[in-house]
C-alpha positions as CSV (number, residue, x, y, z in Angstrom):
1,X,57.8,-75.6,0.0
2,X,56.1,-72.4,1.4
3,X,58.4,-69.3,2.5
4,X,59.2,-70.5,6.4
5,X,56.8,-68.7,9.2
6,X,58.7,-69.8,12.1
7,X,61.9,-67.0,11.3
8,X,60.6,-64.3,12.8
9,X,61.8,-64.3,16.6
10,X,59.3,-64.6,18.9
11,X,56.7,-65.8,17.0
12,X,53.8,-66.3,18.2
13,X,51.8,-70.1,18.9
14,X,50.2,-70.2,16.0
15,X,46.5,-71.7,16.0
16,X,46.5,-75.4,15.0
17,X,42.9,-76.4,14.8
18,X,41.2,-79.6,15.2
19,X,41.1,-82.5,12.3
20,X,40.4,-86.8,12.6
21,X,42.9,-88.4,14.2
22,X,45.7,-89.8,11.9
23,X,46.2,-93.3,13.0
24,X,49.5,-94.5,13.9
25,X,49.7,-97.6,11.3
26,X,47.5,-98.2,8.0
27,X,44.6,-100.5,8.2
28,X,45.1,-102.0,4.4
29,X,46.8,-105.4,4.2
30,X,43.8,-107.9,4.7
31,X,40.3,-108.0,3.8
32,X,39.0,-106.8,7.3
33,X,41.7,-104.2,7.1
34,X,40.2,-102.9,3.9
35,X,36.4,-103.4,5.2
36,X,37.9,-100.6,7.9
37,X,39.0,-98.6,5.2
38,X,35.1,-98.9,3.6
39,X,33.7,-98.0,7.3
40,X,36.1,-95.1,8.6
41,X,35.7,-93.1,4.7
42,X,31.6,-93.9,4.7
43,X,32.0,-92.0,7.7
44,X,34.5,-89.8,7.2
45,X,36.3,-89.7,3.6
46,X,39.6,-87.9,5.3
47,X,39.4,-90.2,8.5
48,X,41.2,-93.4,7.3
49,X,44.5,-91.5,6.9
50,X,47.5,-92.8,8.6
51,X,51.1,-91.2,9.9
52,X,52.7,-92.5,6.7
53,X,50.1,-90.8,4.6
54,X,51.9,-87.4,5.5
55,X,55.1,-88.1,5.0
56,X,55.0,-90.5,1.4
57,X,54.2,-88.8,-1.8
58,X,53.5,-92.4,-3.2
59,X,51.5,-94.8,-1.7
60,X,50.3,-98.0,-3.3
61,X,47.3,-100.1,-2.5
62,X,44.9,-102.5,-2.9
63,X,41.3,-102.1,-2.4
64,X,38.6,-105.2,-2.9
65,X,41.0,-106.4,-5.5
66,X,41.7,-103.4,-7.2
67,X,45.2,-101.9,-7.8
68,X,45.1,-98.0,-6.6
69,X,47.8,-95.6,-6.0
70,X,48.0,-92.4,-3.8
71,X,49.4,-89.9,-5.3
72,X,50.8,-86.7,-3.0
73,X,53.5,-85.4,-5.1
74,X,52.1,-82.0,-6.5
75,X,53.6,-82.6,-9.9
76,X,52.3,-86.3,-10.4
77,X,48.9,-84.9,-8.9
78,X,48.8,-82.3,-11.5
79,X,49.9,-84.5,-14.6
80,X,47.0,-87.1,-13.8
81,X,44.4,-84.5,-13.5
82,X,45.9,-82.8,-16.6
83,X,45.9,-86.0,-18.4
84,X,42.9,-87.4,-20.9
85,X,44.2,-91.0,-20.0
86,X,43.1,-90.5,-16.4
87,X,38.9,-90.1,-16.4
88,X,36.7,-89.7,-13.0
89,X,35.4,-93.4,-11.7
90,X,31.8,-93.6,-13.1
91,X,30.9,-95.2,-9.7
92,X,32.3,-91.9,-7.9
93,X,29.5,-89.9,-9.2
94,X,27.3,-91.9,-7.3
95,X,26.3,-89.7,-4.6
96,X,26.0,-86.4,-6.5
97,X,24.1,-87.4,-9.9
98,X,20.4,-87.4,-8.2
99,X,21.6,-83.0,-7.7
100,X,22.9,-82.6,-10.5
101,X,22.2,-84.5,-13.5
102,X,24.3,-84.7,-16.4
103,X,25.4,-80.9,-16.0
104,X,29.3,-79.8,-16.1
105,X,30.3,-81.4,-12.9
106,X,29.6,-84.8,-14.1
107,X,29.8,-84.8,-18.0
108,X,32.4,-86.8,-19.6
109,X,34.4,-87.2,-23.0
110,X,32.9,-84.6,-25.7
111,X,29.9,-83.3,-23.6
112,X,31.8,-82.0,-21.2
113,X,34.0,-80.6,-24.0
114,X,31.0,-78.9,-25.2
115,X,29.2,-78.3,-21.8
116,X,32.4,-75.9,-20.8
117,X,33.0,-74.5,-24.0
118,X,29.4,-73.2,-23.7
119,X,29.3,-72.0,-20.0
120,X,33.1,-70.0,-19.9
121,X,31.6,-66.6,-21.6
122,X,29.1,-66.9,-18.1
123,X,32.1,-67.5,-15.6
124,X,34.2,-64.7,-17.5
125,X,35.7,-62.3,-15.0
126,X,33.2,-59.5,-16.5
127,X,30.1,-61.3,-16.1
128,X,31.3,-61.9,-12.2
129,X,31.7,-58.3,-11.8
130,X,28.2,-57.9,-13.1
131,X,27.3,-60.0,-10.2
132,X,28.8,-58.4,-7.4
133,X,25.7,-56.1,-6.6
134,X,23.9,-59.6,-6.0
135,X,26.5,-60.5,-3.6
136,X,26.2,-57.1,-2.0
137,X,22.5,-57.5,-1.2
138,X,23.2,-61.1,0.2
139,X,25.7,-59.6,2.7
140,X,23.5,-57.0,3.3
141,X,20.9,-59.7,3.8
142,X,23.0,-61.7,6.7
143,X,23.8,-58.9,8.3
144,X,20.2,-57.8,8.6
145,X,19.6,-61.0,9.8
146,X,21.3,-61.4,12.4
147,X,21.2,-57.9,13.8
148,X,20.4,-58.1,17.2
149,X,21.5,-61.8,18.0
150,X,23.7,-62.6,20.2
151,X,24.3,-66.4,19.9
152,X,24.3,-67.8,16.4
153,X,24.5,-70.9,14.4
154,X,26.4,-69.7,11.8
155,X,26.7,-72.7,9.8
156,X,23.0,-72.2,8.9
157,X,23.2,-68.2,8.2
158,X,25.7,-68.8,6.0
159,X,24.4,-71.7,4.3
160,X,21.0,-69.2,3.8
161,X,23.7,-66.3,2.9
162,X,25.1,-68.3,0.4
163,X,21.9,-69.5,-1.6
164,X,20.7,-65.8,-1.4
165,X,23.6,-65.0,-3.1
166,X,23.5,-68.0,-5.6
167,X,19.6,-67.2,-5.9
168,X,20.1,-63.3,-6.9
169,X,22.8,-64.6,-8.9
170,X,21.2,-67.2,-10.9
171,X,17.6,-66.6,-10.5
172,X,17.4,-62.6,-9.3
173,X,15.1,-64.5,-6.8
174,X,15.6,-64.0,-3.2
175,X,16.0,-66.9,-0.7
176,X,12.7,-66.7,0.3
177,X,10.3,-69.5,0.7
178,X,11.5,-71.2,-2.3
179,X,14.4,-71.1,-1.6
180,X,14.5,-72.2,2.3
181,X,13.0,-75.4,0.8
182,X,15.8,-76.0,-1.7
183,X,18.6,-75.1,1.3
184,X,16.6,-77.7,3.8
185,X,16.8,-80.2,0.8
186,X,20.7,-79.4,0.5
187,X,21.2,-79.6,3.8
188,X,19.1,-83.1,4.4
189,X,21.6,-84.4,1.8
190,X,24.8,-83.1,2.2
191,X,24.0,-84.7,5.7
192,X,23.3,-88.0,4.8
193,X,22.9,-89.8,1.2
194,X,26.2,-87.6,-0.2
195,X,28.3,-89.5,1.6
196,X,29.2,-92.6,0.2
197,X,28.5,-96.2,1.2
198,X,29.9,-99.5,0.8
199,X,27.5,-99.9,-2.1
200,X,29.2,-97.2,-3.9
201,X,32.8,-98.7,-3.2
202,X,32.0,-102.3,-4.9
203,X,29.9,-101.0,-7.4
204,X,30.8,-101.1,-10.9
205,X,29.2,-98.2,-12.3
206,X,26.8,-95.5,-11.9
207,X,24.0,-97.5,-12.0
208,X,24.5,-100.6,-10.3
209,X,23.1,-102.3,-6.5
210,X,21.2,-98.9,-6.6
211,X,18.7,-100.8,-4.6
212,X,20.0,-98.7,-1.2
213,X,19.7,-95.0,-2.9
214,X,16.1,-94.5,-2.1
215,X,16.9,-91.5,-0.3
216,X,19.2,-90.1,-2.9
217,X,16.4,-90.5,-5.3
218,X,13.7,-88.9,-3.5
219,X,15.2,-86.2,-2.3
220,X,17.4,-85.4,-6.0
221,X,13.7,-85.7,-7.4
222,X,12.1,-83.0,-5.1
223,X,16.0,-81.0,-5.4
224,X,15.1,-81.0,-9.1
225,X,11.6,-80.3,-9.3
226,X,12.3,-77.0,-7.6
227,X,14.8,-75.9,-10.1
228,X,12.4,-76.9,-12.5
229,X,10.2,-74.7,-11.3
230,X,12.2,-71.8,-11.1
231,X,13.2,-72.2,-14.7
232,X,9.5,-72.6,-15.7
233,X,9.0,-69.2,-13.9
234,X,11.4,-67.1,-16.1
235,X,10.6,-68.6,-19.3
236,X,6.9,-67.8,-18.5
237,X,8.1,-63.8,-17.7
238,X,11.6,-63.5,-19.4
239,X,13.8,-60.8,-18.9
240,X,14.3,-57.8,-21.3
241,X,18.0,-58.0,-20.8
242,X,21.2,-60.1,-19.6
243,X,20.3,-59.6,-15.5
244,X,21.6,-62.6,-14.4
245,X,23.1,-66.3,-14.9
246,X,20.2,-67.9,-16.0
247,X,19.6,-65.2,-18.6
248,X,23.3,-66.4,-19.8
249,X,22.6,-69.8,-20.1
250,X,19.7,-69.4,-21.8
251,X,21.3,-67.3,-24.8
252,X,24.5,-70.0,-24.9
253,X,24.8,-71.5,-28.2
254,X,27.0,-74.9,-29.2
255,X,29.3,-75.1,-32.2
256,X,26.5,-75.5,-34.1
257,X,24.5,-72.8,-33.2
258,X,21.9,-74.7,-31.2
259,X,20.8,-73.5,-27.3
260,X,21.0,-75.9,-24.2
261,X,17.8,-78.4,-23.9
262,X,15.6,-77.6,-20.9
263,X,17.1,-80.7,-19.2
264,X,20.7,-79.0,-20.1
265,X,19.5,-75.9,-18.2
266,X,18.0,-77.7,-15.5
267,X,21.2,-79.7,-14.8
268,X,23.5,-76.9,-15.7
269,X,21.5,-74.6,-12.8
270,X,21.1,-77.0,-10.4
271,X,24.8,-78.2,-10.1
272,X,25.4,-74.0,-9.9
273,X,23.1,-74.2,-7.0
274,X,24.6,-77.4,-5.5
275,X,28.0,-76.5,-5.9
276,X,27.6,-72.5,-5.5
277,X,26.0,-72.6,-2.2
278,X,27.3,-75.5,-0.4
279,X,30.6,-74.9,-1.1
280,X,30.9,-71.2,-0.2
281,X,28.5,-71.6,2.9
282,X,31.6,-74.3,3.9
283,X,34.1,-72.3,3.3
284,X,32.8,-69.1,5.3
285,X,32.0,-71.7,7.7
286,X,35.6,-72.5,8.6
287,X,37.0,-69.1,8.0
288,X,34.6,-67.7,10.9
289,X,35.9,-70.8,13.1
290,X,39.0,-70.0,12.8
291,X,38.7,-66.2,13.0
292,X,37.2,-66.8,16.3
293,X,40.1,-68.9,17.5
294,X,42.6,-66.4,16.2
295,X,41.4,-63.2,17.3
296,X,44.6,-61.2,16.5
297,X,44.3,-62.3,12.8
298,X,40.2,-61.5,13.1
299,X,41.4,-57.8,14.1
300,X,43.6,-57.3,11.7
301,X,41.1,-58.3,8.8
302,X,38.5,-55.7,10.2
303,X,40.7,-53.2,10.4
304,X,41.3,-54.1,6.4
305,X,37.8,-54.4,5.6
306,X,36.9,-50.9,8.0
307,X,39.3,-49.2,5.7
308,X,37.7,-50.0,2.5
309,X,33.7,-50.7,3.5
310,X,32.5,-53.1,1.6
311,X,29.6,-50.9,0.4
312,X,32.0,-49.4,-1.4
313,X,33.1,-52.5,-4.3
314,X,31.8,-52.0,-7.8
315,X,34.6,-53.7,-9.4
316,X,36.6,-57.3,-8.5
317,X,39.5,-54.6,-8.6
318,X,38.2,-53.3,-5.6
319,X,38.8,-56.7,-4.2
320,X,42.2,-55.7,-4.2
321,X,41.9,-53.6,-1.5
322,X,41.8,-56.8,1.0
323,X,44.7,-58.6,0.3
324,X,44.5,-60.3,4.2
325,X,40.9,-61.2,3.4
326,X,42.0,-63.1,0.2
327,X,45.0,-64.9,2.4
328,X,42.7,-65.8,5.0
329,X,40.4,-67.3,2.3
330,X,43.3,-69.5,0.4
331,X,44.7,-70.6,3.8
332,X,41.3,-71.8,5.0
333,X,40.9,-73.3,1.9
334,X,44.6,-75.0,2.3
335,X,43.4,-76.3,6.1
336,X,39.5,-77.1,4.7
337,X,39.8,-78.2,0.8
338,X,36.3,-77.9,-1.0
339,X,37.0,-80.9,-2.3
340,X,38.9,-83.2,0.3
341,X,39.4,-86.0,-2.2
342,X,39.6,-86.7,-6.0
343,X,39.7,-90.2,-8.2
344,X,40.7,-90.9,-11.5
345,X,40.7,-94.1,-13.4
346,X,43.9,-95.1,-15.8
347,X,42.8,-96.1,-19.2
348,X,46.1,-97.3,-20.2
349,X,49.7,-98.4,-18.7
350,X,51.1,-95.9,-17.3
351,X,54.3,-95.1,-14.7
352,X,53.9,-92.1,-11.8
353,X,56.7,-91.4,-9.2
354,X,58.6,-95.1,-10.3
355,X,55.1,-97.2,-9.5
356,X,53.6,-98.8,-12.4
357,X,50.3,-98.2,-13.1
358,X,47.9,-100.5,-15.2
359,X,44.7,-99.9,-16.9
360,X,42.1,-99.8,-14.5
361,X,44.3,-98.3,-11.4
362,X,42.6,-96.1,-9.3
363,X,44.9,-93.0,-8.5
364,X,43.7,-91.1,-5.3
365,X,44.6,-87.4,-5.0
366,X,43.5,-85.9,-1.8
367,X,43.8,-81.7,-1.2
368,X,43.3,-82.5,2.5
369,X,46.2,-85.1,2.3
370,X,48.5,-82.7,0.3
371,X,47.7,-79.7,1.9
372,X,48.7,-81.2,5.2
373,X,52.2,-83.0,4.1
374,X,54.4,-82.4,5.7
375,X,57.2,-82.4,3.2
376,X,55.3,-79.6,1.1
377,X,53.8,-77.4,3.6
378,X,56.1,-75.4,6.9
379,X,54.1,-76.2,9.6
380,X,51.2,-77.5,7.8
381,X,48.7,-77.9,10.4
382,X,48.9,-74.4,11.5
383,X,46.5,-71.4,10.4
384,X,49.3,-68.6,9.2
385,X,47.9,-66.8,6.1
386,X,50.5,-64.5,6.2
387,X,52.2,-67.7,3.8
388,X,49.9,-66.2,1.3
389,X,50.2,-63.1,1.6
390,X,53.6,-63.4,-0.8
391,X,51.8,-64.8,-3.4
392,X,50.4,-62.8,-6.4
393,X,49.2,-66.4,-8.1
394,X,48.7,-68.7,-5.5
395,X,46.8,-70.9,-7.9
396,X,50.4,-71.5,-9.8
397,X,50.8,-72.8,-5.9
398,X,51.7,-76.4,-6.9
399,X,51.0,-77.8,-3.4
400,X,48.2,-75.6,-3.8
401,X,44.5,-77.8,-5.3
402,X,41.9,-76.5,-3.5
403,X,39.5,-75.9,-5.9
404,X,41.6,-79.2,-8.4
405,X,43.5,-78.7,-11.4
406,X,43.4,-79.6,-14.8
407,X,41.1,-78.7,-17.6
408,X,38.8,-79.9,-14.8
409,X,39.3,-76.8,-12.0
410,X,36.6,-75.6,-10.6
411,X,34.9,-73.3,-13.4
412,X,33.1,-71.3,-10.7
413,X,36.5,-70.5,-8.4
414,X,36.4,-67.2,-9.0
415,X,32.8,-66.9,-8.3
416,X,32.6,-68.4,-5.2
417,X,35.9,-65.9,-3.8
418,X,34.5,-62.8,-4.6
419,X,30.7,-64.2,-2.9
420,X,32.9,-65.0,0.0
421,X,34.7,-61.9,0.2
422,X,31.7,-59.7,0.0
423,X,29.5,-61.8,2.6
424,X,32.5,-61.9,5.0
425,X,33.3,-58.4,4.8
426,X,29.8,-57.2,5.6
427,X,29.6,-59.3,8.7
428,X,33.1,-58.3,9.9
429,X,32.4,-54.9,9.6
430,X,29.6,-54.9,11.8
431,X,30.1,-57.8,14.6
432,X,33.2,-59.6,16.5
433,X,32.7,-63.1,15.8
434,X,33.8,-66.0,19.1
435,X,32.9,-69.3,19.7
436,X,30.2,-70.2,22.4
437,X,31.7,-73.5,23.5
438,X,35.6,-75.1,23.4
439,X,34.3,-78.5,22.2
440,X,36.6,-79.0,18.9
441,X,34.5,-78.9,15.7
442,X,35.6,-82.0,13.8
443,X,36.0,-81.7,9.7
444,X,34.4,-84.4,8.2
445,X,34.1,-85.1,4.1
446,X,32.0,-86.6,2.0
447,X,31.1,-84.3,-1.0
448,X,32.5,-81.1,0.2
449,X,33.9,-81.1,3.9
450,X,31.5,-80.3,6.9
451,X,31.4,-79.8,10.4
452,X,31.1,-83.2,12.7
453,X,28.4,-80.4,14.7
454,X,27.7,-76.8,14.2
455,X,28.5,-75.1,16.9
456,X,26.9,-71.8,18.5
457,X,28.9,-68.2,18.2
458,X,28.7,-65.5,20.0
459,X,28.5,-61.9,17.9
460,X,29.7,-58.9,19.7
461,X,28.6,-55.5,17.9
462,X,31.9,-53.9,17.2
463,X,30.0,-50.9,18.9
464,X,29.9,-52.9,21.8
465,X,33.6,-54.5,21.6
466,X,36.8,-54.1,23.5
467,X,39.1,-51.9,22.1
């Protein structure tokens, strides 16, 4: 449990922002009960939750026959995804193979062994320190672009932001027209074909009653083609030195000495690209909502950025100098997991929290869900990063999976904070961010967790703001 926030006296309301409603009774128990389940998570993977789900840290169920188990307990979580007898559902790579091929985020068993052996010297924390300039002239970028504006959808700049970034980070390119075609392919899919369907819940595998992924396909195809293309481009005019990601990947070695195949690099950059940008652009997303809703906490985080510009970081020591920033980040990412929901397969008899699990049992694991329980969390539906603020590791957080856990964590976490610290900084520094409308913004997952719209902001050049 995190250190209270309600001892102060006086404190004040804090901001509980909008989520799916949690239903008063689960709709499991029959077969149209369970066809409910399908629809509600095709639409919405967090949507199907009920009051129970909140207050259990075990939940067993069955789903079109098969025995599954949700599993809330922070522990249990952590010693399934820590486990090699749990393994990811082929099926539930479904809707993200077609963007990323058979690179990290999907490999299994010994090539995945070998994929992330190969890619940690890139994700080390010196080579993300040799990146920071690119995020510099991505902030730089956004706030160029939106000099001047008044009303904003800044879902979309920060979705551009955040491939700029990736771009310059991966490719030294800029998000020019290249890459405004790859972020309107993202965007056409995160939108649509990632979410999953009722073919992908009574599927068997990857591969099977395929017959409805047309869309997936053809948009994947183009996705791919482009990174292809980008690849082509450096290996026609190499660089003369290490400059960027792709110049890492390129000089990894296996074991044995060899280099990646060109479909290894194409697979290895585009799930960098698919991963990098979306994610990030989501989670600057929902820290800008709820900086606009909490304007008290939005202050207090310029006045920390004002007092160390962020012009001024050449180091991810320098990062230091905003610890608010960094507890605003972790507590969005508490209310708004990257990824809302995780599944794992048991490959042999196993017990968790006094259920008995068989072969075959699907364990659930949902951030959203344990994030939000309220036996882990004081008032878990609340935005109060100050609950952060205490914690030098709050990765060693157990209640705390935003990013997963595991030999399987996100090998880009650190990555995708310091691209968010640097982008956010540069557009706090310079404009006070509200909301044009009251209508709630709805979170809604299916890959990574969107908006149900984007709404409009309004930017206020701090020039021009209240005292």
């Amino acid at each position: 449990m995190d250190v209270s926030i309600l001892d102060a006296p006086n404190p004040p309301a804090p901001l509980i922002p909008p989520a799916p409603k949690v239903h008063p009774r689960p709709f499991g128990g029959s077969l149209l009960g369970e066809l409910r389940i399908a629809r509600e998570m095709s639409r919405n993977l967090v949507g199907a939750y009920c009051e129970a789900d909140f207050e259990d840290l075990f939940t067993p169920y069955t789903f079109l026959g098969q025995p599954g188990l949700v599993v809330s307990d922070p522990a249990s979580a952590r010693r399934v995804l820590t486990s090699p007898h749990y393994v990811r559902p082929i099926k539930a790579s479904r809707p993200l193979r077609p963007l990323v091929g058979e690179g990290l985020l999907l490999a299994e068993g010994a090539t995945w062994k070998r994929q992330r052996k190969s890619l940690a010297p890139v994700f080390t924390p010196a080579a993300i320190g040799g990146l920071l300039p690119h995020f510099q002239n991505a902030g730089a970028g956004l706030a160029e672009a939106l000099d001047g504006r008044s009303r904003v959808n800044l879902a979309e700049a920060f979705h551009q932001a955040a491939l700029d970034a990736v771009l310059r980070a991966l490719f030294s390119r800029r998000a020019d027209a290249e890459g405004a075609v790859l972020a309107k392919l993202a965007r056409r899919y995160m939108e649509g074909p990632a979410h999953f369907n009722l073919m992908d819940y009574v599927s068997k595998g990857a591969d099977d009653l395929t017959f409805l992924d047309g869309e997936r396909r053809r948009i994947g195809g183009l996705w791919l083609a482009a990174v292809d293309a980008l690849i082509a481009a450096r290996r026609a005019a190499p660089h003369p030195e290490v400059r960027d990601l792709l110049d890492r990947l390129l000089a990894t070695r296996d074991e044995d000495d060899a280099p990646p195949s060109d479909r290894e690099i194409r697979d290895q950059c585009g799930s960098m690209l698919a991963a990098g940008f979306e994610t990030t652009s989501r989670l600057l997303f929902w820290t800008a909502l709820l900086l606009a809703q909490d304007p008290a906490t939005q202050n207090r985080l310029r006045a920390e950025v004002q007092a160390f510009p962020p012009e001024g970081v050449a180091s991810l020591d320098d990062l230091k100098a905003w610890p608010l920033m960094r507890s605003v980040l972790f507590e969005t990412l508490r209310l708004y997991p990257s990824v809302p929901l995780i599944a794992r397969t048991a490959l042999e008899a196993d017990e968790i929290g006094g259920f008995a699990v068989v072969p075959g049992c699907m364990v659930t694991i949902s951030p959203w869900l344990i994030h939000r329980h309220r036996k882990l969390w004081d008032a878990p539906t609340a935005f109060h990063p100050e609950r952060f603020l205490d914690q030098p590791h709050p990765w060693g957080v157990e209640a705390f999976l935003p990013f997963g856990a595991g030999p399987r964590v996100c090998i880009g976490a650190g990555f995708a904070l310091a691209e968010a610290q640097i982008i956010l900084a540069n557009l706090l520094a310079r404009v006070e961010i509200g909301l044009a409308s009251e209508r709630p913004v709805i979170p809604v997952a299916s890959i990574t967790l969107g908006p149900d719209h984007e709404p409009d902001f309004i930017l206020t050049p701090i020039v021009q703001a209240r005292p």
